[in-house]
C-alpha positions in Angstrom: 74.2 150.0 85.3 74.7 146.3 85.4 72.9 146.0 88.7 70.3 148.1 87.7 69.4 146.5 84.5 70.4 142.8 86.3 67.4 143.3 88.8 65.1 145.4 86.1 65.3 143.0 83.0 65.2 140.1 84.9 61.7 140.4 86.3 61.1 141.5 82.5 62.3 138.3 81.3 59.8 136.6 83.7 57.1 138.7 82.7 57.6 139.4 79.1 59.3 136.1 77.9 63.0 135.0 78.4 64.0 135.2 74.2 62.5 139.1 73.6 64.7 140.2 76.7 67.5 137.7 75.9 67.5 139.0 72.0 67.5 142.8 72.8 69.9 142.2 75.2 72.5 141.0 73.1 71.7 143.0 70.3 72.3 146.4 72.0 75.6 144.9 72.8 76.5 144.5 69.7 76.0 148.4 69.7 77.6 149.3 73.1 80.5 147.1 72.7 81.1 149.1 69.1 80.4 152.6 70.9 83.5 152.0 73.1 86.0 153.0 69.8 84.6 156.4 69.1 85.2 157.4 73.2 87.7 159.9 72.9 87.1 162.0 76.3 86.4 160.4 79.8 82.9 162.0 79.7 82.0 159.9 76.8 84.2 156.5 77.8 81.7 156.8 81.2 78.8 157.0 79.0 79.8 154.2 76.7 80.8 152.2 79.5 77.4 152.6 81.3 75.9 151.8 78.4 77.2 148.8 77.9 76.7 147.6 81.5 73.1 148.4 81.1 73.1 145.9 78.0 75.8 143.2 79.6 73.0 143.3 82.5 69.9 142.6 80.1 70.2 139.1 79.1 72.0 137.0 81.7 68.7 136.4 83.8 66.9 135.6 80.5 69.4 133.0 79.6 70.3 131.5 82.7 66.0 130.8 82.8 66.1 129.8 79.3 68.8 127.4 79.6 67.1 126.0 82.6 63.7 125.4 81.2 65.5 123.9 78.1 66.5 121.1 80.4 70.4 122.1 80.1 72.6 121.2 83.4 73.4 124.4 85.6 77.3 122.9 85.2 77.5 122.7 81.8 75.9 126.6 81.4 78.3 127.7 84.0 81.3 126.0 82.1 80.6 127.3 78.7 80.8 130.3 80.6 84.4 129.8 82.0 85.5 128.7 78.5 84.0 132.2 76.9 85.8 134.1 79.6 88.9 132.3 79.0 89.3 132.7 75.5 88.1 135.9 75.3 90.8 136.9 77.5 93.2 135.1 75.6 92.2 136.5 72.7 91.9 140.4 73.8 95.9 139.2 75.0 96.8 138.0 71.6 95.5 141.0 69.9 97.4 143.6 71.9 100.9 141.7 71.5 100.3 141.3 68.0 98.6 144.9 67.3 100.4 147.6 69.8 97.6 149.8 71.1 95.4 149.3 68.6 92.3 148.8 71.0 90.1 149.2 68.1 90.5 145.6 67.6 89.6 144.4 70.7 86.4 146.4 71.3 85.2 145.6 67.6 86.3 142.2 68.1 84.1 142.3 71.4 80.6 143.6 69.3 81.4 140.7 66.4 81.4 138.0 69.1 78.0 139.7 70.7 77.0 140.0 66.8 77.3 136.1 66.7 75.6 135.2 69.8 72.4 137.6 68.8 72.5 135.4 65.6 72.4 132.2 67.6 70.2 133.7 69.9 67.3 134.2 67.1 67.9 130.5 66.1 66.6 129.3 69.8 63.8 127.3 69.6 60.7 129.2 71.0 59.2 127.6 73.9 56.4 127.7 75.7 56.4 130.4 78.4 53.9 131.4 81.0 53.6 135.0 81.6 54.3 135.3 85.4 53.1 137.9 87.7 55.9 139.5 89.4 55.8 142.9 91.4 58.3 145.3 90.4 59.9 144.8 93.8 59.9 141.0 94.3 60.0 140.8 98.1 59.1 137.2 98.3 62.2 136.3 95.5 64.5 138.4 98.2 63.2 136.4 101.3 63.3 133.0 99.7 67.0 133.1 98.1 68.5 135.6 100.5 70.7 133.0 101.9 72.1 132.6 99.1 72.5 136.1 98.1 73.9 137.5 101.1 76.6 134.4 101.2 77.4 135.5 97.4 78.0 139.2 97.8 79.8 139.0 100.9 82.6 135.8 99.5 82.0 137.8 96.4 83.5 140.8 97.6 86.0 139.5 99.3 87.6 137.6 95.8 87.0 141.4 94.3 89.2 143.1 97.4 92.0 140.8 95.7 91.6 141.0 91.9 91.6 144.9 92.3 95.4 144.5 93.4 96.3 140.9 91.7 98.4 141.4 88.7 99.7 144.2 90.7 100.8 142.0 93.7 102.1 139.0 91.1 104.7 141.7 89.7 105.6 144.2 92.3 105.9 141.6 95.3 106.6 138.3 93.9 108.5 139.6 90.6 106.5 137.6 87.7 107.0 138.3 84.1 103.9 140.1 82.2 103.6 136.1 80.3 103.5 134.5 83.8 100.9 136.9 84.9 99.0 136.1 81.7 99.3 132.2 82.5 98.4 132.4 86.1 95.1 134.1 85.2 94.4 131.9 82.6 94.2 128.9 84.5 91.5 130.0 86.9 88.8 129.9 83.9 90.1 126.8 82.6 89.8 125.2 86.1 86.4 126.0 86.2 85.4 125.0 83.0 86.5 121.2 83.8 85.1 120.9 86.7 81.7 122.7 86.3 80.6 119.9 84.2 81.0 117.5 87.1 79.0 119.2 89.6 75.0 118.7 88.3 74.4 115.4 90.4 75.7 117.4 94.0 72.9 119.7 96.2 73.3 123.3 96.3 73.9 122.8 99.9 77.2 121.0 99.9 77.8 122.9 96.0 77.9 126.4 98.1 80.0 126.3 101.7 82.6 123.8 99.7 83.1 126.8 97.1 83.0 129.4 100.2 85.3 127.6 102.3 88.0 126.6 99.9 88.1 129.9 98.8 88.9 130.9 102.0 91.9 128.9 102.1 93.0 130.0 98.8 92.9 133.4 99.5 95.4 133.2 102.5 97.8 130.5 100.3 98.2 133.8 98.0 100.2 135.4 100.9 102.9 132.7 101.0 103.4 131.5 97.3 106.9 131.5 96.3 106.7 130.8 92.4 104.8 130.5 89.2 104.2 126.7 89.8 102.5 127.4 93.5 100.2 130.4 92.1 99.3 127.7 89.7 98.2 125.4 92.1 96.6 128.1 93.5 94.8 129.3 90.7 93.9 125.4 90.1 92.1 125.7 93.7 90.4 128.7 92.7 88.7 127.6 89.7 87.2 124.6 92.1 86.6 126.7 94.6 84.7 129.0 92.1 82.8 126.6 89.8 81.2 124.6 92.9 80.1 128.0 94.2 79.0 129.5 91.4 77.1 126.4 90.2 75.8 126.0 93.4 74.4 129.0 93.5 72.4 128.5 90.2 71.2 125.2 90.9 69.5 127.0 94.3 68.2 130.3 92.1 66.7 127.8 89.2 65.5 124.7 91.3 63.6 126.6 94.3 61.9 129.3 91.8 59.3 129.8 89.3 60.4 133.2 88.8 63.9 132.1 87.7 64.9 135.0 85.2 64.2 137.4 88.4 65.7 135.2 90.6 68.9 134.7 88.3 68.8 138.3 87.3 69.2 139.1 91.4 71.8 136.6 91.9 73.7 138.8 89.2 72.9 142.0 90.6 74.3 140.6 93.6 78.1 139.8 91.8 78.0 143.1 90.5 77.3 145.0 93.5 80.3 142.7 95.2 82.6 143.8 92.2 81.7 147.2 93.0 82.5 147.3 96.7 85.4 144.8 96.7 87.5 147.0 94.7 87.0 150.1 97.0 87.7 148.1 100.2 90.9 146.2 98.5 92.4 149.4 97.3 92.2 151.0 100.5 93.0 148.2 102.1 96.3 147.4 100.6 96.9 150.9 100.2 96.9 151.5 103.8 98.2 147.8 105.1 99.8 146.2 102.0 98.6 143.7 99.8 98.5 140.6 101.8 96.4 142.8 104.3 93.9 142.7 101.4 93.9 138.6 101.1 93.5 138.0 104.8 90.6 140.3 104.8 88.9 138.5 102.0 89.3 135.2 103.5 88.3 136.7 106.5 85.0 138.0 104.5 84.8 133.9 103.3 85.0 133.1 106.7 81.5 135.5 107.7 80.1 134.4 104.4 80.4 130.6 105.6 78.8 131.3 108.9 76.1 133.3 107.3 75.2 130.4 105.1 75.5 127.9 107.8 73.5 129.6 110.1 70.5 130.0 107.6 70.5 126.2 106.5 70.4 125.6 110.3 67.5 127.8 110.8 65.5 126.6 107.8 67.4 123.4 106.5 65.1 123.2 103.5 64.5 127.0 102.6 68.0 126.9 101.3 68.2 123.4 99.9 67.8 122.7 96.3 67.0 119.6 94.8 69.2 116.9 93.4 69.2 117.1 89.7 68.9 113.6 87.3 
């Protein structure tokens, strides 16, 4: 439902105006997010669940535009972002120690933070927006970012054939504690969050096969850690490896496109789809090989995803290249 309503409400941001889509996005998620403590049966946790995904998939186009147009840096966006998913993690952790099994908390903790953001979200300043004309399949969007796309959802499914299997690797083959678990996750975000910031002045095209290539070697560094201090360092590699790819990756999507909601909006469709298939291929992978079998894989997806990027800003060395920001 995320893809779907990525790729849908993205164009609609572009055609309709970034703050109505970016508004009703967040405010059915105050809803969805609230829906999640009645589900009692699988039937209606699949319903609640899709329907949240079709409201999580709303607004990110519309915001990522917004912010862009608003003159805000791609790093800092994307860093705010690392911070949000670090302490909501945190958080969701703190509230289970404290609270045994009472979800409840967590999922209406989840639907006040998407009640506060809908509340900021009315306070942004409206701007001037063109109404764009976009076909409801935007071919030309595809063709101009697809470089981009493609190198996203294949290094992007490749991360997701590992994080299916992570926490379960971290305690059944290297023997972590449930807090060191916790603390190796937590620095990825944080990671990411520093060095986002520092990324505006760099071109997309250095930004994006740094990020695809450094989590390559990341990936196979997983097989061989010995401790909590190595996965650390790991982790710590990750985050860069992430936030120059990620950021790189929005500066292309914003800075080569009028249509940047639909642009953006696709680019998200993208990750989703990846977190969709990487999970699939990593469970059957490391079900059938083992869960290092899983890690070279994805770094052996980073690998094709660096090659399919390479070969595209070879063929067309400025269809791929985004300008360098102030």
């Amino acid at each position: 439902m995320a893809l779907l309503a990525s790729f849908v409400f993205g164009r609609l941001a572009d055609v309709r105006g970034r703050r109505r889509i970016l508004q009703a996005g967040l405010v059915l998620s105050v809803v969805a997010a609230a829906l999640q403590v009645l589900a009692g049966d699988p039937l209606w946790i699949g319903v609640s669940r899709a329907f949240l995904g079709l409201a999580l998939g709303m607004y990110p186009g519309a915001l990522i535009a917004y912010a862009y147009e608003a003159r805000e840096r791609m790093g800092w966006f994307a860093a705010y972002g690392s911070i949000g998913w670090a302490v909501g993690n945190l958080a969701a952790g703190a509230l289970a120690f404290l609270y045994p099994r009472q979800f409840v908390l967590v999922f209406a903790g989840s639907s006040a933070l998407f009640f506060l953001a809908w509340l900021a979200a009315l306070r942004l300043p409206v701007t001037a927006e063109a109404s764009l004309v976009v076909p409801r399949i935007p071919l030309a969007v595809i063709r101009r970012n697809l470089a981009v796309y493609a190198t996203m959802l294949i290094r992007h499914t490749g991360a997701n054939m590992i994080w299916v299997i992570f926490s379960l690797y971290l305690q059944v083959d290297r023997g972590f504690a449930y807090w060191e678990i916790g603390l190796v996750t937590a620095v990825n975000p944080v990671v990411q969050a520093i060095i986002s910031r520092q990324l505006d002045t760099y071109r997309a095209t250095v930004l994006i096969p740094v990020g695809v290539a450094l989590s390559a070697v990341v990936f196979v560094v997983f097989t061989f850690t010995a401790d909590v201090i190595q996965m650390i360092v790991a982790q710590a590699l990750l985050g860069f490896a992430w936030a120059t790819l990620y950021v790189g990756c929005l500066k292309s999507v914003t800075e080569r496109n009028e249509e940047r909601a639909t642009a953006a909006g696709l680019l998200g469709s993208t990750t989703t789809l990846a977190a969709i298939l990487g999970p699939l291929a990593g469970g059957v992978i490391s079900a059938a090989y083992g869960y290092a079998a899983a890690m070279y894989a994805a770094a052996a997806m980073c690998g094709l995803a660096l090659l399919t990027y390479a070969s595209a800003v070879q063929r067309e060395p400025h269809a791929v290249d985004a300008a360098r920001s102030g």
